[in-house]
Each structure stands twice: as structure tokens, then as C-alpha cells.
N, C-alpha and C positions, 0 to 999 in steps of 0.2 A: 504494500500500500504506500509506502514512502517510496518507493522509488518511482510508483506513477504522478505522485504530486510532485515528485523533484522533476522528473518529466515533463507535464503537463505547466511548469512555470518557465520551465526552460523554453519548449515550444512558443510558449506566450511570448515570453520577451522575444525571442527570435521575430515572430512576425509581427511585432506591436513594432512602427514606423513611423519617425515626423520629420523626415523628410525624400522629396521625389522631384527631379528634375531640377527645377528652379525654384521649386515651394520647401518652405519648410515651416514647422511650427514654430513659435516664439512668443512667449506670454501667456498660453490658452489662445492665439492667432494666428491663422495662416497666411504665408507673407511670400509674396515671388518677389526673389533678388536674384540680380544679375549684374554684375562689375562686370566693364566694360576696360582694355587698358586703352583708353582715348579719351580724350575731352568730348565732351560732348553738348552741343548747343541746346540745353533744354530744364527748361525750371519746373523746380515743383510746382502738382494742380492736380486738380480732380481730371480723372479721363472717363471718358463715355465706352465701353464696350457695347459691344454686338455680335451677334453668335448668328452671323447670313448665310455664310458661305455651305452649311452644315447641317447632313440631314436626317430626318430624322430618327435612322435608324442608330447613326451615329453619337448622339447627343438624345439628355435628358430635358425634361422640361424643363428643371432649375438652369440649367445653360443658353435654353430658348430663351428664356427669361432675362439672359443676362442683363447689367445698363450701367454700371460703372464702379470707380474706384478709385482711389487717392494715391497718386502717385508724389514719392517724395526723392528726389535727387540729391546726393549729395558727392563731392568733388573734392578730390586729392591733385596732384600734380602728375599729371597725364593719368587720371583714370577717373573714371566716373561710375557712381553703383546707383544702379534703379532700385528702389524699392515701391509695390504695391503691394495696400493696405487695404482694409475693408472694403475685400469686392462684394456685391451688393448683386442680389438679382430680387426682380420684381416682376412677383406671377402674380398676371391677371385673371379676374374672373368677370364676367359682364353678365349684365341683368340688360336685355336688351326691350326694346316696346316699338316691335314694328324694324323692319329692314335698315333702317337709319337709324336709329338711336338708342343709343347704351349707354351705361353708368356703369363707372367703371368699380369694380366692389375689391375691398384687400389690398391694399397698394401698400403697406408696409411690407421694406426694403426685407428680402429673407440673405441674413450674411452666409458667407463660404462656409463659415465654421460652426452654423446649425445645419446644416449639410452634410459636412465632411472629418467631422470633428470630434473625433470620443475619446476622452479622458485622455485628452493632449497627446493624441495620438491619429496619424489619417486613417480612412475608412477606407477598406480592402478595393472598394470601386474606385476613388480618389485614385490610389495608387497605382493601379490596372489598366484603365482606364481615361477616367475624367479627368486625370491633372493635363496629360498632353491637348487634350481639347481646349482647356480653359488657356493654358501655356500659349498656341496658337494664337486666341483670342488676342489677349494680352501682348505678345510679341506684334501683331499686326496692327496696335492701338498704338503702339511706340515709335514701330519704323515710320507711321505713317504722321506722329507727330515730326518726328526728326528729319523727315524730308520736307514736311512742310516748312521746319524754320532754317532749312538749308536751302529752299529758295528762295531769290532775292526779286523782288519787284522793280 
């Protein structure tokens, strides 16, 4: 009997994980960072995600859902590290009255980590799966800040 609990704790820690790709846990938060060795023209701010390109076999509805996140930049000498923070998705539900018009019901923001988040540790799907989706997401909101403030009017 002791050697199945020594077992079965072992097994646990083995697959208990906080972190995958570019996410990792930090405070009870899950947080994508990414250093960069370059400078990079781009200030901290909220950024808008969106989950277009992806379908639906491929993605959940919290990722359908997605809509944004706080990105915070901070800067060394030739390196720059991205941090996103509270990504945020917001599933709708609508009470509609007739082809045209709906109210929109439940608009509070559902975070990453009432999702993907158990006892400061990611959920087997997160890991498997959903980080590389969301990672996507996220990579495609950045490049397309930073070419935006890389061209010049």
C-alpha cells in the first residue's frame, strides 16, 4: 500500500505542469513571455485578440471567444521581453426578438486561468493542445503591432 501512494505522488508530480511553450504560471497567472534579443519599437497596452483564422474543429469556444489582453514591454540593452497578462475571453449568449435584434446576455470577461488553471498548475488540454492555439493568437497580435509601428507615413 505504501509503495502505490509513493507511486501515485510521484506520477502526480510528474505530470502536474506550469509551464508550455511560451506560457507559464506565475502568481496563480498564466502569463506568455517571450525575450526577444533586439530592441524592439513597441510600448506597453492592452491588445485586442481574435481567434479568425481557426476552425472549429480546431478550437474551443473559450478561444472563439477570445478579445484581448494586456501587454507589458519591458527593455534591456539590445533585448526586449513581451509579457501578456490577463487574456480575457468573452462568450456571448443573445436573447434575440425577431431577425434583427438581440441583447446581448453574460458579457463578463471569463480569464485564461478559470479555464486552464488548477491548483497552479495547467490543465492537460492547455498543455496538449490549446496553448499552441492561443500562442498563435497572441504571436499574430504582436507581429502585427510591430509592423505596424515599423511603418513610417
Amino acid at each position: 500500500m505504501k509503495k502505490f501512494i509513493l507511486l501515485f505522488f510521484v506520477s502526480f508530480s510528474i505530470n502536474a505542469q506550469n509551464t508550455v511553450g511560451n506560457f507559464k504560471v506565475y502568481n496563480y497567472k498564466i502569463v506568455w513571455q517571450k525575450t526577444y534579443n533586439k530592441s524592439i519599437n513597441i510600448n506597453s497596452q492592452v491588445i485586442t485578440l481574435r481567434a479568425l483564422d481557426f476552425s472549429a474543429k480546431s478550437s474551443n469556444y473559450w478561444i472563439k471567444s477570445i478579445r484581448g489582453a494586456k501587454l507589458k514591454v519591458e527593455k534591456k540593452l539590445n533585448q526586449t521581453r513581451l509579457s501578456v497578462i490577463d487574456i480575457y475571453s468573452i462568450p456571448k449568449f443573445y436573447f434575440t426578438l425577431g431577425w434583427f435584434f438581440g441583447i446581448e446576455q453574460n458579457v463578463r470577461p471569463k480569464y485564461i486561468e478559470e479555464k486552464y488553471l488548477f491548483k497552479q498548475n495547467l490543465r492537460e488540454k492547455f498543455i496538449t493542445r490549446d496553448a499552441r492555439i492561443i500562442d498563435k493568437i497572441i504571436q499574430a497580435e504582436i507581429n502585427s503591432i510591430i509592423s505596424f509601428n515599423q511603418n513610417e507615413w
